[in-house]
C-alpha positions in Angstrom: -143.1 39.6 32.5 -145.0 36.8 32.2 -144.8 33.0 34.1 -145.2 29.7 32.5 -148.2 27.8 34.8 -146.6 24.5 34.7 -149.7 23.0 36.4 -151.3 23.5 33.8 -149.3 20.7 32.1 -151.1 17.5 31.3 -150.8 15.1 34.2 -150.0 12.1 31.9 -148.2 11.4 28.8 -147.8 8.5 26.4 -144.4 7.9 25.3 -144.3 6.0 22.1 -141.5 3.4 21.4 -139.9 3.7 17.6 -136.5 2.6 17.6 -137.1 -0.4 16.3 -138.1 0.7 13.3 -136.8 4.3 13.1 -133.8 3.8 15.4 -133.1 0.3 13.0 -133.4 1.7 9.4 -130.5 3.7 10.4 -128.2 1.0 11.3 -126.2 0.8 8.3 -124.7 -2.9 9.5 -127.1 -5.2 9.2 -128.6 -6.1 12.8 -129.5 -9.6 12.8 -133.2 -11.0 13.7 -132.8 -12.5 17.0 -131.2 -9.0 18.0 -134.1 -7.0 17.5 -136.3 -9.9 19.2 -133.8 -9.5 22.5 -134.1 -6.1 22.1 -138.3 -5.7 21.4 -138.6 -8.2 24.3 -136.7 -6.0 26.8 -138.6 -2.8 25.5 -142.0 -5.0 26.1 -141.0 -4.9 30.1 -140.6 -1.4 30.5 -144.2 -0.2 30.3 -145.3 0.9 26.7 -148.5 0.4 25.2 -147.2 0.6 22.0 -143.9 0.0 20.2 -143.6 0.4 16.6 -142.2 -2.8 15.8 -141.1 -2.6 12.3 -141.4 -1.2 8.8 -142.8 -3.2 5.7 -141.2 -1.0 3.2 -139.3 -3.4 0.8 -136.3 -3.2 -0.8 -135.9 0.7 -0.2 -134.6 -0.2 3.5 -133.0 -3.7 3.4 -132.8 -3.6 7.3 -136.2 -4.4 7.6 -136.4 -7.1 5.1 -137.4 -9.6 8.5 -140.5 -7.5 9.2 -142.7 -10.0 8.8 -141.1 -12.3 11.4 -140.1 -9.9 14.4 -143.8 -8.3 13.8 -145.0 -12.3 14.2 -142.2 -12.7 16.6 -143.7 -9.6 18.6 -147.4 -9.9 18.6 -147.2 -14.1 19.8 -145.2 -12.5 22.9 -146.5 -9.3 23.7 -150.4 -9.7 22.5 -151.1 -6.4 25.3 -148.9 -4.5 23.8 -150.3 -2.4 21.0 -147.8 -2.9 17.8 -147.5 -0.4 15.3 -145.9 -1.0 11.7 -144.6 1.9 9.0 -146.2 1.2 5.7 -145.5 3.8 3.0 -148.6 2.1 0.6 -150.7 -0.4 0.0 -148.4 -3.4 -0.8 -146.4 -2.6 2.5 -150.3 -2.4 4.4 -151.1 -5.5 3.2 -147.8 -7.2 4.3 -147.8 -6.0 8.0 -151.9 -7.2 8.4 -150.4 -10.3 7.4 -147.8 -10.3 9.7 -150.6 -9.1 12.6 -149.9 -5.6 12.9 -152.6 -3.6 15.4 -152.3 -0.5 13.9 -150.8 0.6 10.2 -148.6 3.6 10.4 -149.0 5.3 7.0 -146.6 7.5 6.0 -146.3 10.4 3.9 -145.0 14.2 3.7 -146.4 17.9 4.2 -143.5 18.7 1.5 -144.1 17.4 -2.2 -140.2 17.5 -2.9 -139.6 14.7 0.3 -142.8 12.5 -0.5 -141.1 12.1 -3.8 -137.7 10.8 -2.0 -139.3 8.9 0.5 -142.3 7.2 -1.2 -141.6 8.0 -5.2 -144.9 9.3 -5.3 -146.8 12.6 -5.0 -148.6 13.8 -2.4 -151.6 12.9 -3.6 -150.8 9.6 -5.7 -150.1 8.8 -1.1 -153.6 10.4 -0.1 -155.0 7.8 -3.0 -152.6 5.0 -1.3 -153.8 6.4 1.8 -157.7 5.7 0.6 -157.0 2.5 -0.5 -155.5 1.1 3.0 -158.2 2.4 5.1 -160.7 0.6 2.6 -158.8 -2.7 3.4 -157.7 -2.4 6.8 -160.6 -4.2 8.4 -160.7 -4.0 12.3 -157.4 -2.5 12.0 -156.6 0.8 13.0 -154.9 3.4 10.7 -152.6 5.9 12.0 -151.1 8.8 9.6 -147.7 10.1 10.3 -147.1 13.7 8.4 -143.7 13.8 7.9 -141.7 17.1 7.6 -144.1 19.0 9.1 -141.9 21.7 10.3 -139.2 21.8 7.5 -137.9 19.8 4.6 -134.1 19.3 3.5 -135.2 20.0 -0.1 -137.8 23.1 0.2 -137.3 24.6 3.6 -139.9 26.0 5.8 -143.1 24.5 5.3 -146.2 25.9 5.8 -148.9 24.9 8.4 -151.9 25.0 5.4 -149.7 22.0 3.9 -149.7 20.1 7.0 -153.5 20.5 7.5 -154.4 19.6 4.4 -153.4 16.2 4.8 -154.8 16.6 8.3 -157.9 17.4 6.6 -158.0 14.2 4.2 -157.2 11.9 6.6 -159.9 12.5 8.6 -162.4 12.3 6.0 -160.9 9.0 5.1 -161.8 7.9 8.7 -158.0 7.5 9.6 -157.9 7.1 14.3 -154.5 9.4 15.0 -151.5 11.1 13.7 -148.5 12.2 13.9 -146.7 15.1 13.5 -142.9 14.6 13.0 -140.1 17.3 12.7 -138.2 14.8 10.3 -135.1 17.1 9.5 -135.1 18.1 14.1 -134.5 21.4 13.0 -137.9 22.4 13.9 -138.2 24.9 16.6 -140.6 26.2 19.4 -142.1 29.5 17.7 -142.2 27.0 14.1 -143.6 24.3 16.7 -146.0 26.7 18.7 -147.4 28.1 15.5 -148.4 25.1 13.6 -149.2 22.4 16.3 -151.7 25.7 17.8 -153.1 25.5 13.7 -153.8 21.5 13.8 -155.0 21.7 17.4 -157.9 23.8 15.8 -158.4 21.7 13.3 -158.0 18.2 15.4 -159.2 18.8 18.8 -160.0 16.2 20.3 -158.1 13.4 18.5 -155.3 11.7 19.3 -152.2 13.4 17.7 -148.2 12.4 18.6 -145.3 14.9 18.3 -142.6 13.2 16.8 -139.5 14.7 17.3 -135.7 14.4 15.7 -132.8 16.0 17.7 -130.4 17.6 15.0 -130.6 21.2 16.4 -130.9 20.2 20.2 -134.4 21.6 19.8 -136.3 18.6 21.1 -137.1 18.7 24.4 -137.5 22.8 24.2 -140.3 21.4 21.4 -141.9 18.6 23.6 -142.2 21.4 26.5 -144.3 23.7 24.3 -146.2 20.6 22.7 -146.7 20.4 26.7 -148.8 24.0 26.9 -150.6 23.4 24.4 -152.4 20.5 25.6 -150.0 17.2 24.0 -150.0 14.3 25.6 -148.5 11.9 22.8 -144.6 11.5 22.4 -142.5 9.1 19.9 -139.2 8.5 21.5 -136.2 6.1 20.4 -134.3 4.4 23.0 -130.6 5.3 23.0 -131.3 8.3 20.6 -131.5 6.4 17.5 -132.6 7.1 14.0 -132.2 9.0 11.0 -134.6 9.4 8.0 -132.7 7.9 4.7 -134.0 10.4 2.7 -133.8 13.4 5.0 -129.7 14.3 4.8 -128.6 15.3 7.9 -130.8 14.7 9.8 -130.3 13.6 13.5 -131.7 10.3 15.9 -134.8 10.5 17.4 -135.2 12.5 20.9 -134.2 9.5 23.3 -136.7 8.2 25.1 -134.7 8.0 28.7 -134.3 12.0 28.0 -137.8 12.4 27.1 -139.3 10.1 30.1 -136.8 11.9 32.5 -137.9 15.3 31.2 -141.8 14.4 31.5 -141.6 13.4 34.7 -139.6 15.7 36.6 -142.0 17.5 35.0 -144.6 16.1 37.0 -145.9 14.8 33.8 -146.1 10.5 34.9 -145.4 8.4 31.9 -145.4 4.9 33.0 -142.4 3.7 31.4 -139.5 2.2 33.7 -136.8 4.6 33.3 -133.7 2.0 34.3 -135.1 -0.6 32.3 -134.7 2.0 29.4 -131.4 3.1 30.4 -129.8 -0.7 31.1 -131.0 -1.2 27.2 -129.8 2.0 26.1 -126.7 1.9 27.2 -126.8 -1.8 26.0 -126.9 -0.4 22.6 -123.1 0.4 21.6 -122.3 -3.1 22.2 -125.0 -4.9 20.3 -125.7 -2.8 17.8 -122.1 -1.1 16.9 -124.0 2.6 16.9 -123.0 5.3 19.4 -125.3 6.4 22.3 -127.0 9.5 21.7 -128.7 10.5 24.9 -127.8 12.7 27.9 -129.6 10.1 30.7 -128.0 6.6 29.1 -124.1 8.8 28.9 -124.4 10.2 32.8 -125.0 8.5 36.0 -128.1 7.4 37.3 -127.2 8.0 41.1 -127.6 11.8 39.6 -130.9 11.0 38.0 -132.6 9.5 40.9 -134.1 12.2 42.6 -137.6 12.8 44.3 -139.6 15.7 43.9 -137.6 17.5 46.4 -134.7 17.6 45.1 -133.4 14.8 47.5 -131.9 11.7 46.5 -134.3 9.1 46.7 
Protein backbone atom coordinates (compact mmCIF):
# COMPACT_ATOMS: atom_id res chain seq x y z
CA UNK A 1 0.00 0.00 0.00
CA UNK A 2 0.90 3.24 -0.82
CA UNK A 3 1.78 6.61 1.53
CA UNK A 4 0.61 10.03 1.02
CA UNK A 5 4.26 12.29 1.05
CA UNK A 6 2.82 15.13 2.89
CA UNK A 7 6.03 17.08 2.41
CA UNK A 8 5.42 17.28 -0.63
CA UNK A 9 2.58 19.78 0.25
CA UNK A 10 3.04 23.34 -0.73
CA UNK A 11 4.58 25.19 2.08
CA UNK A 12 2.22 28.22 1.73
CA UNK A 13 -1.31 28.89 0.97
CA UNK A 14 -3.54 31.81 0.35
CA UNK A 15 -6.71 31.74 1.98
CA UNK A 16 -9.24 34.03 0.31
CA UNK A 17 -11.88 35.86 2.42
CA UNK A 18 -15.65 35.67 0.75
CA UNK A 19 -18.18 35.95 3.37
CA UNK A 20 -18.89 39.21 2.83
CA UNK A 21 -20.18 38.69 -0.24
CA UNK A 22 -21.03 35.01 -0.41
CA UNK A 23 -21.56 34.42 3.34
CA UNK A 24 -23.93 37.94 3.03
CA UNK A 25 -26.22 37.17 -0.05
CA UNK A 26 -27.38 34.39 2.18
CA UNK A 27 -28.55 36.34 4.94
CA UNK A 28 -32.09 36.42 4.28
CA UNK A 29 -32.64 39.49 7.06
CA UNK A 30 -31.35 42.31 5.79
CA UNK A 31 -27.82 43.10 7.51
CA UNK A 32 -27.43 46.66 7.77
CA UNK A 33 -24.37 48.76 6.26
CA UNK A 34 -22.40 49.78 9.25
CA UNK A 35 -22.55 45.86 10.11
CA UNK A 36 -20.69 44.73 7.33
CA UNK A 37 -18.17 47.78 7.70
CA UNK A 38 -17.51 46.43 11.57
CA UNK A 39 -17.32 43.27 10.21
CA UNK A 40 -14.87 43.91 6.80
CA UNK A 41 -12.80 46.10 9.32
CA UNK A 42 -12.17 43.22 11.70
CA UNK A 43 -11.51 40.71 8.79
CA UNK A 44 -8.88 43.59 7.49
CA UNK A 45 -6.74 42.78 10.88
CA UNK A 46 -6.46 39.23 10.49
CA UNK A 47 -3.99 38.94 7.64
CA UNK A 48 -5.72 38.57 4.15
CA UNK A 49 -4.56 39.93 1.07
CA UNK A 50 -7.67 39.93 -0.34
CA UNK A 51 -11.33 39.90 0.87
CA UNK A 52 -14.06 39.86 -1.63
CA UNK A 53 -15.86 42.78 -0.40
CA UNK A 54 -19.12 42.69 -2.09
CA UNK A 55 -21.27 41.82 -5.07
CA UNK A 56 -22.66 44.48 -7.71
CA UNK A 57 -25.39 42.33 -8.87
CA UNK A 58 -28.59 44.41 -8.65
CA UNK A 59 -31.81 43.77 -7.81
CA UNK A 60 -31.33 39.85 -8.16
CA UNK A 61 -29.73 39.93 -4.49
CA UNK A 62 -31.18 42.98 -2.57
CA UNK A 63 -28.56 42.35 0.29
CA UNK A 64 -26.02 43.89 -1.68
CA UNK A 65 -27.85 46.80 -2.88
CA UNK A 66 -25.01 49.09 -0.51
CA UNK A 67 -22.10 47.67 -2.71
CA UNK A 68 -21.05 50.67 -3.81
CA UNK A 69 -20.51 52.18 -0.38
CA UNK A 70 -18.93 49.25 1.80
CA UNK A 71 -16.61 48.64 -1.52
CA UNK A 72 -15.86 52.70 -1.04
CA UNK A 73 -16.07 52.21 2.67
CA UNK A 74 -13.34 49.35 2.26
CA UNK A 75 -10.79 50.47 -0.14
CA UNK A 76 -10.42 54.33 1.81
CA UNK A 77 -9.55 51.97 4.95
CA UNK A 78 -7.80 49.05 3.84
CA UNK A 79 -5.94 50.54 0.43
CA UNK A 80 -3.20 47.17 1.08
CA UNK A 81 -5.66 44.93 1.01
CA UNK A 82 -6.51 43.64 -2.32
CA UNK A 83 -10.55 43.91 -2.75
CA UNK A 84 -12.34 41.77 -4.95
CA UNK A 85 -16.06 42.32 -6.15
CA UNK A 86 -18.62 39.55 -7.88
CA UNK A 87 -19.97 40.99 -11.13
CA UNK A 88 -22.12 38.72 -13.14
CA UNK A 89 -21.77 41.39 -16.51
CA UNK A 90 -20.93 44.32 -17.73
CA UNK A 91 -23.35 46.76 -15.96
CA UNK A 92 -22.32 45.10 -12.51
CA UNK A 93 -18.32 45.64 -13.86
CA UNK A 94 -18.74 48.95 -14.47
CA UNK A 95 -20.46 49.71 -11.05
CA UNK A 96 -17.73 48.07 -8.78
CA UNK A 97 -14.69 50.18 -11.02
CA UNK A 98 -16.67 52.95 -9.90
CA UNK A 99 -16.88 52.05 -6.49
CA UNK A 100 -12.79 51.16 -6.68
CA UNK A 101 -12.78 47.62 -6.92
CA UNK A 102 -8.96 46.01 -7.49
CA UNK A 103 -9.99 43.09 -9.09
CA UNK A 104 -13.55 42.14 -10.99
CA UNK A 105 -14.71 38.73 -10.02
CA UNK A 106 -16.67 37.57 -13.15
CA UNK A 107 -18.92 34.98 -12.70
CA UNK A 108 -20.39 32.43 -14.77
CA UNK A 109 -21.21 28.48 -14.94
CA UNK A 110 -19.55 25.12 -16.44
CA UNK A 111 -23.41 24.00 -16.54
CA UNK A 112 -25.70 25.87 -19.19
CA UNK A 113 -28.93 24.95 -17.05
CA UNK A 114 -27.28 27.15 -13.76
CA UNK A 115 -25.78 30.10 -15.91
CA UNK A 116 -29.40 30.47 -16.96
CA UNK A 117 -30.61 30.78 -13.14
CA UNK A 118 -27.77 32.59 -11.99
CA UNK A 119 -27.12 35.18 -14.75
CA UNK A 120 -30.33 34.72 -17.26
CA UNK A 121 -27.95 34.26 -19.90
CA UNK A 122 -26.18 31.46 -21.82
CA UNK A 123 -23.00 30.45 -21.47
CA UNK A 124 -21.84 32.14 -24.13
CA UNK A 125 -24.09 35.37 -24.22
CA UNK A 126 -21.46 35.39 -20.37
CA UNK A 127 -18.18 34.59 -22.45
CA UNK A 128 -19.41 37.76 -24.74
CA UNK A 129 -20.07 39.70 -21.23
CA UNK A 130 -16.95 38.25 -20.25
CA UNK A 131 -15.13 39.99 -23.57
CA UNK A 132 -16.70 43.02 -23.05
CA UNK A 133 -15.39 43.61 -19.24
CA UNK A 134 -11.87 42.71 -19.93
CA UNK A 135 -11.98 45.33 -22.93
CA UNK A 136 -13.06 48.05 -20.23
CA UNK A 137 -11.42 47.00 -17.23
CA UNK A 138 -8.41 49.23 -17.62
CA UNK A 139 -5.50 48.65 -15.07
CA UNK A 140 -7.92 46.42 -13.36
CA UNK A 141 -7.49 42.97 -12.99
CA UNK A 142 -10.15 40.30 -14.11
CA UNK A 143 -10.54 37.21 -12.24
CA UNK A 144 -13.11 34.36 -13.64
CA UNK A 145 -14.89 32.23 -11.17
CA UNK A 146 -16.39 28.82 -13.00
CA UNK A 147 -19.14 28.05 -11.00
CA UNK A 148 -20.50 24.39 -10.73
CA UNK A 149 -17.58 23.01 -11.80
CA UNK A 150 -18.04 19.70 -10.07
CA UNK A 151 -21.90 19.30 -10.23
CA UNK A 152 -24.99 21.27 -10.95
CA UNK A 153 -28.46 21.04 -8.99
CA UNK A 154 -30.26 21.00 -12.37
CA UNK A 155 -27.98 18.65 -14.77
CA UNK A 156 -25.77 16.67 -12.37
CA UNK A 157 -22.31 15.58 -12.99
CA UNK A 158 -20.53 17.92 -15.11
CA UNK A 159 -17.89 17.13 -17.19
CA UNK A 160 -14.19 18.42 -16.97
CA UNK A 161 -14.29 19.45 -21.11
CA UNK A 162 -17.12 22.00 -19.97
CA UNK A 163 -15.03 23.44 -17.36
CA UNK A 164 -11.99 23.89 -19.67
CA UNK A 165 -13.68 25.37 -22.17
CA UNK A 166 -14.35 28.36 -20.36
CA UNK A 167 -10.83 27.87 -18.90
CA UNK A 168 -9.85 28.02 -22.46
CA UNK A 169 -11.68 31.40 -23.37
CA UNK A 170 -10.74 33.16 -20.57
CA UNK A 171 -7.36 32.97 -21.20
CA UNK A 172 -7.52 34.11 -24.64
CA UNK A 173 -9.46 37.01 -23.39
CA UNK A 174 -6.30 37.81 -21.27
CA UNK A 175 -8.36 37.27 -17.94
CA UNK A 176 -5.16 37.04 -14.57
CA UNK A 177 -6.82 33.94 -12.30
CA UNK A 178 -9.75 31.76 -11.55
CA UNK A 179 -11.59 29.99 -9.72
CA UNK A 180 -12.93 26.80 -9.53
CA UNK A 181 -16.00 26.44 -7.18
CA UNK A 182 -17.91 23.23 -6.18
CA UNK A 183 -21.19 25.52 -5.94
CA UNK A 184 -23.74 22.67 -4.95
CA UNK A 185 -20.36 21.17 -2.00
CA UNK A 186 -21.34 17.97 -3.17
CA UNK A 187 -18.21 17.65 -5.09
CA UNK A 188 -15.86 14.97 -4.04
CA UNK A 189 -12.13 13.88 -4.04
CA UNK A 190 -12.01 11.31 -7.14
CA UNK A 191 -14.75 14.21 -9.02
CA UNK A 192 -12.09 16.77 -7.54
CA UNK A 193 -8.76 14.80 -8.33
CA UNK A 194 -9.93 14.20 -11.84
CA UNK A 195 -10.87 17.55 -13.07
CA UNK A 196 -8.58 20.01 -11.06
CA UNK A 197 -5.56 17.15 -12.53
CA UNK A 198 -7.46 18.18 -16.27
CA UNK A 199 -7.29 22.23 -15.68
CA UNK A 200 -3.87 21.90 -14.07
CA UNK A 201 -2.76 20.78 -17.71
CA UNK A 202 -4.41 23.13 -19.21
CA UNK A 203 -3.49 26.16 -16.61
CA UNK A 204 -0.14 25.47 -15.17
CA UNK A 205 1.27 27.99 -14.02
CA UNK A 206 -1.54 30.50 -13.37
CA UNK A 207 -3.02 31.37 -10.44
CA UNK A 208 -6.25 29.21 -9.89
CA UNK A 209 -8.49 29.11 -6.34
CA UNK A 210 -10.52 26.05 -5.21
CA UNK A 211 -13.63 27.23 -3.99
CA UNK A 212 -15.30 25.01 -1.97
CA UNK A 213 -19.12 24.64 -0.36
CA UNK A 214 -19.60 22.14 2.58
CA UNK A 215 -23.12 20.39 1.89
CA UNK A 216 -21.65 16.77 1.90
CA UNK A 217 -18.80 17.33 4.51
CA UNK A 218 -16.60 16.90 1.53
CA UNK A 219 -14.58 20.03 1.89
CA UNK A 220 -11.61 19.72 3.58
CA UNK A 221 -11.16 15.93 2.25
CA UNK A 222 -11.33 18.28 -1.29
CA UNK A 223 -8.81 21.03 -0.12
CA UNK A 224 -6.36 18.04 1.01
CA UNK A 225 -6.24 16.67 -2.59
CA UNK A 226 -6.31 20.27 -4.21
CA UNK A 227 -3.14 20.04 -1.73
CA UNK A 228 -1.27 17.04 -3.87
CA UNK A 229 -1.80 18.40 -6.67
CA UNK A 230 0.12 21.47 -6.29
CA UNK A 231 -2.96 24.23 -4.99
CA UNK A 232 -2.08 26.89 -3.13
CA UNK A 233 -5.31 29.21 -3.46
CA UNK A 234 -8.37 28.70 -0.96
CA UNK A 235 -11.82 30.85 -0.73
CA UNK A 236 -12.98 30.46 2.77
CA UNK A 237 -16.08 32.23 4.67
CA UNK A 238 -15.73 33.03 8.16
CA UNK A 239 -18.28 31.36 10.39
CA UNK A 240 -19.22 28.87 7.52
CA UNK A 241 -21.39 31.16 5.73
CA UNK A 242 -23.10 31.17 2.40
CA UNK A 243 -25.31 29.58 0.04
CA UNK A 244 -25.71 30.18 -3.71
CA UNK A 245 -29.54 31.49 -4.34
CA UNK A 246 -29.87 29.71 -7.23
CA UNK A 247 -28.08 26.47 -6.26
CA UNK A 248 -31.04 24.62 -3.88
CA UNK A 249 -29.53 23.05 -1.19
CA UNK A 250 -26.72 23.92 -1.22
CA UNK A 251 -24.54 24.45 1.96
CA UNK A 252 -22.12 27.65 3.47
CA UNK A 253 -18.84 27.98 2.43
CA UNK A 254 -15.97 25.71 4.05
CA UNK A 255 -15.16 28.13 7.19
CA UNK A 256 -12.25 29.76 7.00
CA UNK A 257 -11.12 28.98 10.88
CA UNK A 258 -11.53 25.15 9.70
CA UNK A 259 -9.75 25.71 6.64
CA UNK A 260 -6.69 27.86 8.25
CA UNK A 261 -6.63 25.30 11.13
CA UNK A 262 -6.53 22.43 8.67
CA UNK A 263 -3.65 24.17 6.44
CA UNK A 264 -1.63 24.72 9.08
CA UNK A 265 -1.45 21.71 11.16
CA UNK A 266 -0.76 20.73 7.96
CA UNK A 267 2.37 22.51 7.93
CA UNK A 268 0.90 24.48 5.17
CA UNK A 269 1.47 28.44 6.89
CA UNK A 270 -1.33 30.74 5.84
CA UNK A 271 -0.77 33.97 7.47
CA UNK A 272 -4.13 34.58 8.72
CA UNK A 273 -4.64 35.15 12.63
CA UNK A 274 -6.61 32.25 13.57
CA UNK A 275 -8.30 33.91 17.03
CA UNK A 276 -8.98 36.99 15.35
CA UNK A 277 -11.06 34.67 12.90
CA UNK A 278 -12.64 32.76 15.53
CA UNK A 279 -13.53 35.98 18.12
CA UNK A 280 -15.46 37.17 14.69
CA UNK A 281 -16.82 33.97 13.95
CA UNK A 282 -18.21 33.20 16.81
CA UNK A 283 -19.32 36.94 16.85
CA UNK A 284 -21.60 36.04 14.07
CA UNK A 285 -24.90 34.54 15.71
CA UNK A 286 -25.33 37.57 17.54
CA UNK A 287 -24.89 40.19 14.80
CA UNK A 288 -25.98 38.69 12.14
CA UNK A 289 -29.01 36.33 13.47
CA UNK A 290 -27.36 33.12 11.34
CA UNK A 291 -26.10 30.04 12.98
CA UNK A 292 -22.34 29.12 13.22
CA UNK A 293 -21.35 26.65 10.86
CA UNK A 294 -17.76 25.70 11.71
CA UNK A 295 -16.12 22.97 13.90
CA UNK A 296 -13.06 25.53 15.17
CA UNK A 297 -15.63 28.70 16.08
CA UNK A 298 -18.31 25.78 18.06
CA UNK A 299 -15.17 23.96 20.15
CA UNK A 300 -12.67 25.36 22.46
CA UNK A 301 -9.66 26.97 21.51
CA UNK A 302 -7.59 25.71 24.57
CA UNK A 303 -8.00 22.37 22.29
CA UNK A 304 -6.93 24.13 19.13
CA UNK A 305 -3.81 25.60 20.45
CA UNK A 306 -1.29 23.13 19.93
CA UNK A 307 2.39 23.18 18.53
CA UNK A 308 3.77 20.86 16.18
CA UNK A 309 4.24 18.35 18.90
CA UNK A 310 1.33 17.76 19.90
CA UNK A 311 1.89 19.84 23.11
CA UNK A 312 -0.14 22.63 24.22
CA UNK A 313 1.47 25.65 23.35
Amino acid sequence: MGSLDFSSLPKQAEVIEVCPRDGFQNVQVPIPTSEKIAILDALAEAGFKTIEVTSFVGPAVPQMADAAEVMRDFKRKHGAIEAMALVPNVKGAENALSAGADTLNFVLSASESHNRENTRRTVEESLSELAEVCRIKGEKKVHVSVATAFYCPFEGEIAKEAVLKIIERALCLGCGSLSISDTTGTAHPVKVHDTLSAVRREYPRGRVVLHLHDTHGMALANTLTALFLGYDAFDGAVGGLGGCPFAPGAAGNVSTEDLVNFLERLGVKTGVDLPKVLAIARGIPARLGVPLCSHCGQGSWTLLNINESGDKA
